[in-house]
DOGUPA-405918 format. One record per residue: residue number from 1; residue in three letters; y, z, x of N, C-alpha, C, O in turn. Coordinates in steps of 0.02 Angstrom, whole numbers, plus 50000, padded with zeros to 5 digits. Layout:
% DOGUPA-405918
[NUM,"ALA",[Y,Z,X],[Y,Z,X],[Y,Z,X],[Y,Z,X]] ...
***
This chain:
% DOGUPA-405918
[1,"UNK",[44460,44103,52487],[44485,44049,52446],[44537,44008,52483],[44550,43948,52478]] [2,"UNK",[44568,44064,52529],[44641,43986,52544],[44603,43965,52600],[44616,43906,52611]] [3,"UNK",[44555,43990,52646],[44518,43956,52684],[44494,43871,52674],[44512,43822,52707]] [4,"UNK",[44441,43878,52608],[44415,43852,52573],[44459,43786,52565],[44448,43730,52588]] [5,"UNK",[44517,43812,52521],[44576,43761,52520],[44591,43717,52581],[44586,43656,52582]] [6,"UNK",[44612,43759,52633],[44642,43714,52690],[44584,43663,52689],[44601,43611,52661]] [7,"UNK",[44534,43662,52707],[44466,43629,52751],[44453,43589,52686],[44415,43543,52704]] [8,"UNK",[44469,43582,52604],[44446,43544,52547],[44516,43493,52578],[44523,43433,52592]] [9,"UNK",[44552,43541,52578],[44634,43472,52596],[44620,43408,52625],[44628,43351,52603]] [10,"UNK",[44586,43439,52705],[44576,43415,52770],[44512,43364,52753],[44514,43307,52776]] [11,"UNK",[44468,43382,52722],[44410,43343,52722],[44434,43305,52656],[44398,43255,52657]] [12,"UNK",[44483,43299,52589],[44494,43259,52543],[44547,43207,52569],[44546,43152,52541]] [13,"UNK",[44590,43216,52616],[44653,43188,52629],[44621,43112,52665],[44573,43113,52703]] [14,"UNK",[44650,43059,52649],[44627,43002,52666],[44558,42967,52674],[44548,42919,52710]] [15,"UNK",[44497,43008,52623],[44471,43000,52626],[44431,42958,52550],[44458,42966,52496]] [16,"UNK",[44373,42921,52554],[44366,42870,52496],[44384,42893,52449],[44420,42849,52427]] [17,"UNK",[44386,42948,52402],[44405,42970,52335],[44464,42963,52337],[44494,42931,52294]] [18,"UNK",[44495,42993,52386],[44572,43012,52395],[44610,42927,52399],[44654,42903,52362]] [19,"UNK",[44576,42896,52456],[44610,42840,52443],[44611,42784,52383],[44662,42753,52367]] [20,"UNK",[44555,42777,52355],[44531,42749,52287],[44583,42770,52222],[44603,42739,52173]] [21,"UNK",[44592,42829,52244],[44638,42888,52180],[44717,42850,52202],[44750,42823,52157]] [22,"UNK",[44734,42852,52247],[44808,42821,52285],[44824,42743,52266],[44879,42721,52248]] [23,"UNK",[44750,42699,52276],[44732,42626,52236],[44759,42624,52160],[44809,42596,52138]] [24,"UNK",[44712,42660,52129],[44717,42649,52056],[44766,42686,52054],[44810,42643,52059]] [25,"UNK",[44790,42727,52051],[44871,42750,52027],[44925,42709,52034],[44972,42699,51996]] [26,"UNK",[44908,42681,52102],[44968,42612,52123],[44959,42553,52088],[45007,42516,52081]] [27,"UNK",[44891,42533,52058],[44876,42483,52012],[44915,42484,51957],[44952,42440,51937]] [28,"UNK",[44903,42548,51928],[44928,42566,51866],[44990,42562,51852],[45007,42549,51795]] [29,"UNK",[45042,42575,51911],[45084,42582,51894],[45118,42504,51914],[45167,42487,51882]] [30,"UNK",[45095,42460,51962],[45116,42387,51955],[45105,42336,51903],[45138,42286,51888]] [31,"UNK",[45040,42365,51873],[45019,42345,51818],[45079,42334,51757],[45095,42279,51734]] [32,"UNK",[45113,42413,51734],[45153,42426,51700],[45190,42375,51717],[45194,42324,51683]] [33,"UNK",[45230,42390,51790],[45290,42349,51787],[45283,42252,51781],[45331,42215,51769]] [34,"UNK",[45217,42232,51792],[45196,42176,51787],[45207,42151,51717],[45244,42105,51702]] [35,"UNK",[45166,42191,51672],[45178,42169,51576],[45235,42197,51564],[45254,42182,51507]] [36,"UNK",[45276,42237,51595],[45348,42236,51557],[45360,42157,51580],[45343,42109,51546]] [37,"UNK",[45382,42154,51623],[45423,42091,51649],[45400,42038,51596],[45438,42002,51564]] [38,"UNK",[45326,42040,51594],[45304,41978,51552],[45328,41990,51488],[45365,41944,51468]] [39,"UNK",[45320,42039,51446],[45367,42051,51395],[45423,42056,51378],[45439,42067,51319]] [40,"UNK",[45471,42047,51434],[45524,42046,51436],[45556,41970,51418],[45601,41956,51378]] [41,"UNK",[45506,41912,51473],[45494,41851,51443],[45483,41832,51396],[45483,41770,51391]] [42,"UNK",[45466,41877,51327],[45447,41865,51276],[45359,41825,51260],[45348,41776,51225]] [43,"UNK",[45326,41853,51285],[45265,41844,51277],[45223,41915,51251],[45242,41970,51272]] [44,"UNK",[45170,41910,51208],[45146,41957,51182],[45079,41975,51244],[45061,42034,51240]] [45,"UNK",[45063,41958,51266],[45002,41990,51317],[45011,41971,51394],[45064,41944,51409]] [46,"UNK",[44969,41983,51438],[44956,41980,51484],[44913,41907,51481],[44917,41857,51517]] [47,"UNK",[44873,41924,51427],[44823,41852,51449],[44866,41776,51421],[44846,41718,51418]] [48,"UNK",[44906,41795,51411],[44931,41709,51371],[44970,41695,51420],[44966,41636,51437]] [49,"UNK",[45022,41738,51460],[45046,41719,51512],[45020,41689,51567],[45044,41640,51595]] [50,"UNK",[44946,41733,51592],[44920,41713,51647],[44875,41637,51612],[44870,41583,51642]] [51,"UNK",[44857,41647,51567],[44837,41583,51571],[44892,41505,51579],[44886,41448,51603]] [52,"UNK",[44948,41549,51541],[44987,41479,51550],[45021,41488,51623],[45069,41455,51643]] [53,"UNK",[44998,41524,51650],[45039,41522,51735],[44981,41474,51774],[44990,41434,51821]] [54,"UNK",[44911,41494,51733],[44851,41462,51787],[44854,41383,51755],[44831,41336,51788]] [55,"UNK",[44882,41375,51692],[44892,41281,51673],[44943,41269,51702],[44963,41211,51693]] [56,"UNK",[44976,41301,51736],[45053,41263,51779],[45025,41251,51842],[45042,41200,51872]] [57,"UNK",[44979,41297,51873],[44990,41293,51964],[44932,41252,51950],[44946,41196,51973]] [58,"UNK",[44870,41251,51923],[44810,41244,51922],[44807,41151,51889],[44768,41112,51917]] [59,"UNK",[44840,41130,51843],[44826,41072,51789],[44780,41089,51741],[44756,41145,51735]] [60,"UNK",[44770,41047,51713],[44704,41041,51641],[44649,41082,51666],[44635,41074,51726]] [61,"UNK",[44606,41137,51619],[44560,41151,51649],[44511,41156,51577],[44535,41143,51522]] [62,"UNK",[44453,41173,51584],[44390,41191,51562],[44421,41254,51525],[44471,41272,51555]] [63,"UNK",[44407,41296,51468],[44419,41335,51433],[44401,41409,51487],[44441,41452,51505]] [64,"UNK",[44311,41403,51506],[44268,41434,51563],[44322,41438,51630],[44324,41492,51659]] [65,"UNK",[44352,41401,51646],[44395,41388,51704],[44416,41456,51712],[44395,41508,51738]] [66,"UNK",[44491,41424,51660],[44528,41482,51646],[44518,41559,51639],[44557,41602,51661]] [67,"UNK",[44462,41569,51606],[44419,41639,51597],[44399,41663,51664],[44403,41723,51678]] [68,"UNK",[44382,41629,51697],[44383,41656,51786],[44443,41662,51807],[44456,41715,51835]] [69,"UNK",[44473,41635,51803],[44534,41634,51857],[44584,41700,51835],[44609,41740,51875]] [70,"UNK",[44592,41700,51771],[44609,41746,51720],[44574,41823,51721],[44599,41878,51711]] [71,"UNK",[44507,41803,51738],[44477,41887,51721],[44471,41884,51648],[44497,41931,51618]] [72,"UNK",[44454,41855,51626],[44457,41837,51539],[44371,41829,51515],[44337,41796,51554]] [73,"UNK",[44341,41854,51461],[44271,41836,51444],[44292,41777,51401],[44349,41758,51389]] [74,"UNK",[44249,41758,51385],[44261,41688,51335],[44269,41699,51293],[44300,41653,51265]] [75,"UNK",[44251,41770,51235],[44282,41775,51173],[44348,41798,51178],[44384,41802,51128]] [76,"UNK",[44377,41819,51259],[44456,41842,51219],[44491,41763,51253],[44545,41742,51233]] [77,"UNK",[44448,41723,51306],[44466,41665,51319],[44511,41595,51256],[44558,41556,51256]] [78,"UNK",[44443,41622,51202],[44434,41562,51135],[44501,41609,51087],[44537,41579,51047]] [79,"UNK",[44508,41685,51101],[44570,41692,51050],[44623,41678,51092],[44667,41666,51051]] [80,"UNK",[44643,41674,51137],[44691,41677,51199],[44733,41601,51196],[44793,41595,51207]] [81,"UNK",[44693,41552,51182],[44673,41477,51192],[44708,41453,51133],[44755,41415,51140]] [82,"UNK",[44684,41477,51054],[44674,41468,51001],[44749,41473,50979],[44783,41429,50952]] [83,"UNK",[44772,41553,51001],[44870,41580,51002],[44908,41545,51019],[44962,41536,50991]] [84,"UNK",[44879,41501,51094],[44915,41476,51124],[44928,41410,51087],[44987,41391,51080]] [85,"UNK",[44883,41378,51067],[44879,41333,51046],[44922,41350,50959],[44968,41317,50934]] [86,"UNK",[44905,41379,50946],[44944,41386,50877],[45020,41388,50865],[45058,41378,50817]] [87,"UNK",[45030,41413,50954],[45106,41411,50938],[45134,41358,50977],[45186,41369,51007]] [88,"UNK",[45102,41290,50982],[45106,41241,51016],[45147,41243,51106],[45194,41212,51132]] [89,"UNK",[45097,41301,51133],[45116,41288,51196],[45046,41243,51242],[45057,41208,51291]] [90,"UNK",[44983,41254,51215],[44915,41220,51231],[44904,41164,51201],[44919,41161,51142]] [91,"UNK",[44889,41134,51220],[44833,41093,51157],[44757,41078,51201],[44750,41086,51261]] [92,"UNK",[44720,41060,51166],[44637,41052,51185],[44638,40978,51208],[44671,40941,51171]] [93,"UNK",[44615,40956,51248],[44593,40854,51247],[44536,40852,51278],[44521,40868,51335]] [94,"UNK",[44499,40828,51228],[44435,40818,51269],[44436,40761,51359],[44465,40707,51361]] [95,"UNK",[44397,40795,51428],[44403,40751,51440],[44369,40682,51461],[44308,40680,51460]] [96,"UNK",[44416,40611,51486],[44425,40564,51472],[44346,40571,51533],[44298,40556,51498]] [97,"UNK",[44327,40584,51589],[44273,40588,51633],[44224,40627,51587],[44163,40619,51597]] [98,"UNK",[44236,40649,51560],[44156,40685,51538],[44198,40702,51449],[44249,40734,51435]] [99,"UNK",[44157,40669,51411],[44166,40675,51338],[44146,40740,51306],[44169,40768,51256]] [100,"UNK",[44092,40760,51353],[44073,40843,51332],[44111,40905,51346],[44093,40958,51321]] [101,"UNK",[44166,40898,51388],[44194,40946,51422],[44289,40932,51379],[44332,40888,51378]] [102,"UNK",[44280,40993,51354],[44364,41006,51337],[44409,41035,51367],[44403,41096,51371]] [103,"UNK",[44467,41002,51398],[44502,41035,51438],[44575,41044,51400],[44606,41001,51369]] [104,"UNK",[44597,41122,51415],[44661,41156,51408],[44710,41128,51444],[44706,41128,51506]] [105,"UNK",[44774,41095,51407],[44820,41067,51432],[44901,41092,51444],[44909,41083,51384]] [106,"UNK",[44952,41109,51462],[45010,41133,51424],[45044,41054,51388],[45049,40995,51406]] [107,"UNK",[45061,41094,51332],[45113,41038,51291],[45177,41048,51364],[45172,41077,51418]] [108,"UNK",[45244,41000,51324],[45302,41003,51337],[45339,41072,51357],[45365,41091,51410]] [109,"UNK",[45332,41104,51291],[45338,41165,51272],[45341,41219,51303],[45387,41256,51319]] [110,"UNK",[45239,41217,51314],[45213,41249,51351],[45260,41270,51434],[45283,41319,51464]] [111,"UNK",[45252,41185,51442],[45281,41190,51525],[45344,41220,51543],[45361,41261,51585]] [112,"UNK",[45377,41185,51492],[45465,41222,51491],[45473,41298,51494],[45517,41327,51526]] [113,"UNK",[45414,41333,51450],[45417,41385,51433],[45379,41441,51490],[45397,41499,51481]] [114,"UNK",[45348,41434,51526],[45295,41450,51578],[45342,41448,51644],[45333,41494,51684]] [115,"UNK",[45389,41403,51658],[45412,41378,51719],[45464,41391,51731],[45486,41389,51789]] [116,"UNK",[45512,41417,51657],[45568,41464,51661],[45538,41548,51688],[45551,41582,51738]] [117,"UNK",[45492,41558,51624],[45459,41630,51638],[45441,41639,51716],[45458,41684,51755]] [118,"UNK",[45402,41582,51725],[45388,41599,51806],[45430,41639,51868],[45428,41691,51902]] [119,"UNK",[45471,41574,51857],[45521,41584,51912],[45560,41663,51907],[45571,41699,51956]] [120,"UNK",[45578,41678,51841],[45603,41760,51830],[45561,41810,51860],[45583,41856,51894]] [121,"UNK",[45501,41800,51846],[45449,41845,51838],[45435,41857,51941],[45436,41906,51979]] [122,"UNK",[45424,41777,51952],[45389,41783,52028],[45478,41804,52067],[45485,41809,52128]] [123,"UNK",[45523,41812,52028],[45575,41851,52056],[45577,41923,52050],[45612,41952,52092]] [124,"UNK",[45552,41955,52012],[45541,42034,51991],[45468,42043,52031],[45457,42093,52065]] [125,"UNK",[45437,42009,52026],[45385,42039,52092],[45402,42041,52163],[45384,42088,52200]] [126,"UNK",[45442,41981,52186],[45472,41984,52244],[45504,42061,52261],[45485,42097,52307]] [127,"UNK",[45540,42071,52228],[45596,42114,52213],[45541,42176,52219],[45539,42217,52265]] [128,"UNK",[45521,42173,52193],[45438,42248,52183],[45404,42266,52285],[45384,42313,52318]] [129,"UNK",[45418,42199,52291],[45396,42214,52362],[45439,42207,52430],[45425,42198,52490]] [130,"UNK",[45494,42215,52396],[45552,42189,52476],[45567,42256,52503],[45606,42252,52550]] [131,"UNK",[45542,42338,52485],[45524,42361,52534],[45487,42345,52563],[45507,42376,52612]] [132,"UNK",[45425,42309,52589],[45403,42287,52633],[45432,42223,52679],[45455,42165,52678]] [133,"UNK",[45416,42270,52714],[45434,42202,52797],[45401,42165,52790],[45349,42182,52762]] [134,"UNK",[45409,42084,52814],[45368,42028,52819],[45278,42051,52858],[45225,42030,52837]] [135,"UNK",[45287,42087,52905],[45228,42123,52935],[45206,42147,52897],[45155,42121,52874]] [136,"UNK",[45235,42225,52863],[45205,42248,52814],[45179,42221,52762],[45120,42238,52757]] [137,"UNK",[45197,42186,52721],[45164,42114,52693],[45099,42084,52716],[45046,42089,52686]] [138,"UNK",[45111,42050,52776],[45042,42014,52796],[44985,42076,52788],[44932,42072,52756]] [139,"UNK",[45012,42138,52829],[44954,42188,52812],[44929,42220,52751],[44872,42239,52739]] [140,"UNK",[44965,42222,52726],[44951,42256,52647],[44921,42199,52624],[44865,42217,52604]] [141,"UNK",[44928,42124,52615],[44897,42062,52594],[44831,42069,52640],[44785,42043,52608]] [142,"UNK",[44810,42094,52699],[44744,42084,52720],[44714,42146,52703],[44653,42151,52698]] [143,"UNK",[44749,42188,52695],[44701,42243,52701],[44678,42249,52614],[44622,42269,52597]] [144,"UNK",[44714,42236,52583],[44687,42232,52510],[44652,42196,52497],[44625,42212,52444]] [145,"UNK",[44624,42129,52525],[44578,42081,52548],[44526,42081,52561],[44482,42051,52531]] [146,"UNK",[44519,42128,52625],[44462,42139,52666],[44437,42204,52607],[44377,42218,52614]] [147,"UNK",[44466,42237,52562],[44452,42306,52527],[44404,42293,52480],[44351,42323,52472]] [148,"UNK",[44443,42211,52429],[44420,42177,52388],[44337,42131,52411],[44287,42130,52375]] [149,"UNK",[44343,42105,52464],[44285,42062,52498],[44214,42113,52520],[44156,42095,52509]] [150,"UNK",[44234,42182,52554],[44194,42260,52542],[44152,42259,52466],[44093,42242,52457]] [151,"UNK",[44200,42282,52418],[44186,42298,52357],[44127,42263,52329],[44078,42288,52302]] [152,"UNK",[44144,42180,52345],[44095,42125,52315],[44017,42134,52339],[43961,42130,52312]] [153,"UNK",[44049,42155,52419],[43992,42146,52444],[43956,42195,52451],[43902,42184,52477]] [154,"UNK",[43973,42271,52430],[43926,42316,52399],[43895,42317,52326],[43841,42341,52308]] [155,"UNK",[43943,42284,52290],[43897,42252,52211],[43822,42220,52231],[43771,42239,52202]] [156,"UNK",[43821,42173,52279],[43788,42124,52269],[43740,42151,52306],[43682,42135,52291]] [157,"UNK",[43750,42197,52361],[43698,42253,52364],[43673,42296,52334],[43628,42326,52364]] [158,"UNK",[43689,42317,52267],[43682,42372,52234],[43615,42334,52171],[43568,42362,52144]] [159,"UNK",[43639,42255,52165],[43609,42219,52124],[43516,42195,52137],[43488,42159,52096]] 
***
């Protein structure tokens, strides 16, 4: 048995399960500290924030837009949209180039409210990563990259 052990160690240690298991645990737990912060801002979800972070950097978009950029399906898109809008940080305008297409706007509100949050928020993430060295950075930014660009491209093999 402790045989067994050593050589399960040796053959589990840095290897795809093991590292995948090291991924999602580290997700999880940035995750956490990601929706505190946003709740701390006083916002009730994850998705109302990111969407009003993607109407600040992004401008007016397509309802569909947002739902990509977001990671959002369109039914939690249309309740997401709907909140936002109810508590007058969105509003809808159809647009003025294409009469068929409705695009998500921020009010006043909205912007004031998004652009304070921001700046706090993209300061507590900073802060999340200033153990890393500027190097360490670029690498952890590529290598989570190249991990992500892998992944896709075994889906689309699998399909």
């Amino acid at each position: 048995m402790g045989c067994s052990r050593l050589l399960m160690a040796k053959i589990y240690r840095n290897s795809g399960p093991h590292l995948f298991l090291l991924l999602w645990r580290t997700a999880h737990a940035v995750m956490r500290f990601d929706e505190k912060g946003i709740r701390d801002q006083g916002f009730r979800s994850l998705s109302d924030y990111a969407v009003l972070e993607v109407l600040l950097h992004r401008g007016a978009l397509p309802v569909n837009a947002i739902g990509e950029k977001v990671l959002l399906t369109s039914g939690s898109m249309t309740t997401a949209v709907h909140r936002l809008e109810k508590n007058g940080l969105v509003q809808r305008k159809r647009s003025e180039n294409d009469g068929r297409v409705v695009l998500v706007h921020l009010t006043d509100t909205g912007r004031e409210r998004i652009e304070a949050a921001f700046s706090v928020h993209a300061s507590k993430l900073d802060g999340l990563f200033e153990k890393f060295s500027a190097e360490e950075r670029q690498q952890f930014a590529t290598l989570v990259s190249k991990l992500g660009r892998r992944a896709e491209q075994k889906i689309e093999q699998i399909k």
